[in-house]
N, C-alpha and C positions, 0 to 999 in steps of 0.2 A: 302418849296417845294423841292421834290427831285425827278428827271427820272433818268430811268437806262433802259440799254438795254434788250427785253425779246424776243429778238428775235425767230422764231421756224419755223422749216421746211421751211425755204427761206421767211418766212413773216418778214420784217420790224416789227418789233413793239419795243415799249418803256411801261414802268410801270413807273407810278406816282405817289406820295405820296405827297398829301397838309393839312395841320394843318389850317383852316378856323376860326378865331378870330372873335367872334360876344361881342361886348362890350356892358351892359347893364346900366342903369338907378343906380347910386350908391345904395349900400343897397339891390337890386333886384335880387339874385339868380332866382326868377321866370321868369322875361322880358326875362332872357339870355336863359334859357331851351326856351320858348315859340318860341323867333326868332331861335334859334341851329335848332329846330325839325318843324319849318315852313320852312328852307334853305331847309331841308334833305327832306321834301315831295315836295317840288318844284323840284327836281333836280333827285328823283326817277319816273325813265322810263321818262326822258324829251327826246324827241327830241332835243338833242345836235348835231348841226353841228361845224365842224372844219376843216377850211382850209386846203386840200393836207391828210385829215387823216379822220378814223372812229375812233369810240369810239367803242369799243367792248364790253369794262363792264368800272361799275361804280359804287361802291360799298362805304356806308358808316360804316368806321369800327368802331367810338366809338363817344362821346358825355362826353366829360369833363367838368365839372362847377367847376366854383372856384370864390371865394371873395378873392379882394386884402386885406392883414389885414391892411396897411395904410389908404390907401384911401376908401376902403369902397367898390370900385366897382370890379360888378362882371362881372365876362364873362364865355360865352362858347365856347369852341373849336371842334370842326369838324375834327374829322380826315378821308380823302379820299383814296381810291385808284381805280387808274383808267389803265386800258388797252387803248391804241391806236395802229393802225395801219398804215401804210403809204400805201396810195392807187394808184397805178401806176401811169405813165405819160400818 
């Protein structure tokens, strides 16, 4: 995960960037797509609350699969980004 300041016109805000590791069933490139792209419709237009802050956007930018060639297992990754704002006192 990484925030950075994205401040604008006097609004507080921060931008986000999170990498979401979905580990799957060895062997199973499918399990890991299936849970990746069940995360990402759970999480599109959720009702996310956050303490002291909105969410302004929230955006899924990619879906990475990969097999480890040791082990066998697979996973997928989630890459996020999200706006927040800090909402007065």
């Amino acid at each position: 995960a990484e925030i950075r300041d994205d401040s604008v016109d006097g609004a507080r805000r921060h931008r986000h960037a999170l990498g979401l590791t979905v580990f799957a069933r060895p062997g199973s490139l499918r399990s890991a797509v299936d849970a990746a792209e069940r995360i990402a419709d759970l999480l599109h237009d959720a009702p996310l609350a956050l303490a002291g802050h909105a969410l302004v956007r929230l955006d899924l930018e990619a879906i990475a699969v990969r097999r480890d060639p040791a082990s066998g297992e697979a996973r997928a990754t989630l890459t996020l980004r999200a706006i927040t704002e800090r909402l007065s006192a």
